[in-house]
Every structure is written in C-alpha cells, then in structure tokens.
C-alpha positions as CSV (number, residue, x, y, z in Angstrom):
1,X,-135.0,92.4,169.9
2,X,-131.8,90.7,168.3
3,X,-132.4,91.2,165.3
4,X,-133.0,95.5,165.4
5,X,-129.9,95.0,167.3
6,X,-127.8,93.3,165.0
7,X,-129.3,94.7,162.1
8,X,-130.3,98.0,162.3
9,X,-134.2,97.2,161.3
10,X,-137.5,95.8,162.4
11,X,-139.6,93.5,160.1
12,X,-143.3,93.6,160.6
13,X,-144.8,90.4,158.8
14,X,-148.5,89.7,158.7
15,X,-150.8,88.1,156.4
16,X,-151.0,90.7,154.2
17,X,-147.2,91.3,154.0
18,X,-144.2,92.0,155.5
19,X,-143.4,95.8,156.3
20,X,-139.3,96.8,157.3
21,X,-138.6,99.9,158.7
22,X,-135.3,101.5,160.0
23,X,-134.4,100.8,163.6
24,X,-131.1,102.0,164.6
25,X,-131.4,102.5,168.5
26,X,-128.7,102.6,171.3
27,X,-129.7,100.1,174.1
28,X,-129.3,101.1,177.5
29,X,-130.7,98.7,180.5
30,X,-130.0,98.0,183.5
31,X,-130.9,94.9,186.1
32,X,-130.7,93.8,189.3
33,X,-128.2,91.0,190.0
34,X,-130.9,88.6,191.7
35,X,-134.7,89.0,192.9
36,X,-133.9,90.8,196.2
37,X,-130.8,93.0,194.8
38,X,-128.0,91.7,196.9
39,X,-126.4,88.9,195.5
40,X,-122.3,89.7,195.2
41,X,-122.9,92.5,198.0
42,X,-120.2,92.5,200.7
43,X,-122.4,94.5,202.8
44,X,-125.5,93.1,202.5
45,X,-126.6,89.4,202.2
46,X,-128.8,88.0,199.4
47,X,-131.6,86.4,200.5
48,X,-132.3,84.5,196.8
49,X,-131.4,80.9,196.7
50,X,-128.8,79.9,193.8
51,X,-131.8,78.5,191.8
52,X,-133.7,82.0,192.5
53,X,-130.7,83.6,191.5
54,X,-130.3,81.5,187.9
55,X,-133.7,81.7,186.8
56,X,-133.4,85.3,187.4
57,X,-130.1,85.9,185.4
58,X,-131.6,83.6,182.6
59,X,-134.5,85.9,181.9
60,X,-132.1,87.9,179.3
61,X,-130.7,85.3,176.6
62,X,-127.1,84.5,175.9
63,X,-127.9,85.4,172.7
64,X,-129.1,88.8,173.7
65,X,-126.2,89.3,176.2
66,X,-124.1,88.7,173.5
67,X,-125.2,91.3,171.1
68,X,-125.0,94.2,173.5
69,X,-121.0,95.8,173.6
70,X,-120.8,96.8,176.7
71,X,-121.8,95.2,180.3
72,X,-120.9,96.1,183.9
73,X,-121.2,96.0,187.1
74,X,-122.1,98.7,189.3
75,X,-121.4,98.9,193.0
76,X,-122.8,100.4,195.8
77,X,-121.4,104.3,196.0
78,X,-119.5,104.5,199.2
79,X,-120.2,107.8,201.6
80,X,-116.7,108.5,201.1
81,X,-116.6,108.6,197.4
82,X,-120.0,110.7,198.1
83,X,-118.5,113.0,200.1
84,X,-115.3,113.3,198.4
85,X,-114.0,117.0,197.6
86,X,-111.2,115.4,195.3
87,X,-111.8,117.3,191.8
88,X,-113.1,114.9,189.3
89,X,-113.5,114.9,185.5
90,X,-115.3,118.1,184.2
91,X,-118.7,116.8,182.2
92,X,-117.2,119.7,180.0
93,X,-113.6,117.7,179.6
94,X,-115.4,114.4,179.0
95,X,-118.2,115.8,176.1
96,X,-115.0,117.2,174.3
97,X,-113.4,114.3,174.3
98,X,-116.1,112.4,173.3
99,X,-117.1,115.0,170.6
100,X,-113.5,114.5,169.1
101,X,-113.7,110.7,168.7
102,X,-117.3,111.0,167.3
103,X,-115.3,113.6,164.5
104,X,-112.6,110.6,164.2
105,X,-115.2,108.0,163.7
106,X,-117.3,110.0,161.1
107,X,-114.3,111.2,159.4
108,X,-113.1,107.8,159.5
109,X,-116.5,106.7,157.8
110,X,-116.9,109.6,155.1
111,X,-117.2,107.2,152.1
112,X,-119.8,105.1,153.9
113,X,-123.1,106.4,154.3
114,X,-124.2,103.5,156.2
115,X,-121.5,103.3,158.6
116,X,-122.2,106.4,161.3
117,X,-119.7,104.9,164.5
118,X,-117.6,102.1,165.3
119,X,-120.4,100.1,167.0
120,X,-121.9,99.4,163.6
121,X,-118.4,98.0,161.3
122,X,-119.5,95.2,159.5
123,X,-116.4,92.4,159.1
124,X,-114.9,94.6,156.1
125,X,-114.2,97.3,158.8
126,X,-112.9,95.6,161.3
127,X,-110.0,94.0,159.3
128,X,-109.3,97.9,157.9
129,X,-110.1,100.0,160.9
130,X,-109.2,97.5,163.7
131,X,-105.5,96.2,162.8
132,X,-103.6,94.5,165.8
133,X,-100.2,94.0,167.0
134,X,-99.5,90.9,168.5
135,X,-99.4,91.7,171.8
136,X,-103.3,93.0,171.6
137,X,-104.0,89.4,169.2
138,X,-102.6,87.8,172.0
139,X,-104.7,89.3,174.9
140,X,-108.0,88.7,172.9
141,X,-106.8,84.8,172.0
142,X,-106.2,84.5,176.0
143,X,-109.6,86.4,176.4
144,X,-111.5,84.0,173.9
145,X,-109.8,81.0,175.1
146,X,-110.4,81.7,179.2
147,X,-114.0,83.5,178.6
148,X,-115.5,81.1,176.3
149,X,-116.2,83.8,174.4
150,X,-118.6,83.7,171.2
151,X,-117.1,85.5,167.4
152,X,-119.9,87.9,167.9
153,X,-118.3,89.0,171.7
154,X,-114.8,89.0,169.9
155,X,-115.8,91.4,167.2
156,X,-117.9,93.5,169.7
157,X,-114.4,93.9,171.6
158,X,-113.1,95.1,168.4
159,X,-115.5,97.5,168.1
160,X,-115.1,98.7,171.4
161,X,-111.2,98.4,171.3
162,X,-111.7,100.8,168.9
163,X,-114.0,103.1,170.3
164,X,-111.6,103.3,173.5
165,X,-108.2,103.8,171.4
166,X,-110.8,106.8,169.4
167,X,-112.0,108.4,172.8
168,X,-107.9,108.4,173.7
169,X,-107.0,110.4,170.6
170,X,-104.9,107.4,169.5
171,X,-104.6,106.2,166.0
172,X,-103.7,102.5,166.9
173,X,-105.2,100.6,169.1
174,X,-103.2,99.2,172.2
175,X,-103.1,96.1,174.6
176,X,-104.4,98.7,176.9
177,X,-107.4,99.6,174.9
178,X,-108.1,95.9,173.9
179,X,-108.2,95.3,178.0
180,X,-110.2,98.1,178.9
181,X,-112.8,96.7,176.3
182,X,-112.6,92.8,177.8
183,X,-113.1,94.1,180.9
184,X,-116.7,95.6,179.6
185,X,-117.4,91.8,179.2
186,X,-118.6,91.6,182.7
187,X,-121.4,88.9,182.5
188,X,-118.6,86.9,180.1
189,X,-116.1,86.9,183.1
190,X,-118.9,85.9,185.8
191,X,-120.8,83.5,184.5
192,X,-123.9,84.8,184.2
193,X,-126.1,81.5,183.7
C-alpha cells in the first residue's frame, strides 16, 4: 500500500515478469481509537487495557501513517450541535470554493501533465509553489522539532499548507494556513504508538 501511495502505481511481479499499472487513488479510512471504541471519550470509559490499546493502534504502520496528508479525530456529535438551527455552510458554498482552488491547482500545473493537484508535487514543486515567510518556516521548525516529525510529514504539510491557502483564494500561503495543516497531523500530536 505505500508504494501506490507514494507513487502513483502498483507493480505486479511474478515469475514470468513484472507488470506496472497506473494507480492514482485518494485514500479515505477511518478507525476506531481502541478495540471497544472509547478510549479518549469524556463520556464514556474504555474498557481496553493500554497494551489492548497499543497493539490496536500499531496495526496501521508509521510508515503508512506517514504517507497519508491528512488525519483527525472525530468526536462524538453532541444533541446540541444536532439540533442546532444556527445556519451552517451551504454544500453549494463549499463545492464552489472547492471547485475554484481545483481551477488554481490545475492552472497552476498547465505545463505538467503529470502533476493534476497539490497532493502529488514532487520536491521541484514544493520549492516553486510552496515559498515561506519566516514566520510560517518558523511554525513548521517548532512543529518538526516538538512532533518528531518525519521529512515525508513536513513536505505532506507543505502540500496541505498549500491546498488550505488554494481553498482560501490566497496566492501566498500564511502562518495560518501552515497551522491549520499541522493540526491535520493528529496521530503526530498524540502519539499514536
């Protein structure tokens, strides 16, 4: 699985030969935090034991974890924010906004056939498309330095960073952007192993 992921293709080898076919895929997945589903719930207790509860988290590989841009947590929906009559974000409002910054990404990529959205910048794009002031450098260095966090997570952040300054029509990217995509590191911040 890391290597459609990080590639963009799947080898097949066998004794006869080796076969490669195309593979660009967006992951989406979703787990439990521990056996029972409680563990971190203010409402509920866990009932796994912290062994239980590591040899469940270790089932996906840091390796793995690290490849995928974007993790989080998701709470239990309170009735109140159920029941809520306060006007939310149109699904209309949100697709047009997202439609835009797909248009900036694929005008941004024109002259690079193999290059379709920000998740899939080699290096090369990152240092063109992904430029920082020093105040973002220095939130990612604390970031990198706290989190223990791996090149591959810092240039995933990038990536993201970008995507976030894209989907708010801005043409730089901002400490605020850079911090919105740190804080999609959830299993980097919580020690997941």
């Amino acid at each position: 699985m890391r290597q459609p992921i990080e590639d963009g293709r799947v080898t097949i080898s066998r004794a006869a030969g080796s076969l490669t076919f195309p593979a660009e895929f967006m992951l989406v997945a979703a787990m439990n935090p521990c056996p029972c589903g409680y563990f971190g719930d203010l409402k509920r207790e866990c009932r796994c034991g912290p062994v239980q509860v590591q040899r469940y988290r270790q089932r996906i590989s840091g390796p793995l974890l690290d490849r995928i841009d974007l993790h989080i947590e998701v709470p239990a929906v309170e009735y109140r924010d159920v029941a809520s009559e306060r006007a939310e974000e149109s699904s209309t409002a949100i697709r047009g906004r997202v439609m835009r910054g797909r248009e900036r990404q694929q005008e941004r990529f024109r002259n690079d056939p193999k290059v379709t959205c920000n998740a899939r910048m080699a290096t090369r794009h990152l240092k063109q498309h992904c430029k920082l002031e020093q105040d973002s450098q220095d939130l990612i260095r604390v970031a990198m330095n706290e989190l223990n966090l791996s090149a591959r997570a810092y240039d995933r952040i990038l990536k993201v960073s970008r995507t976030v300054a894209d989907l708010d029509d801005k043409i730089d990217i901002s400490p605020e952007h850079v911090s919105e995509a740190i804080q999609y590191r959830t299993f980097d911040r919580t020690l997941w192993v």
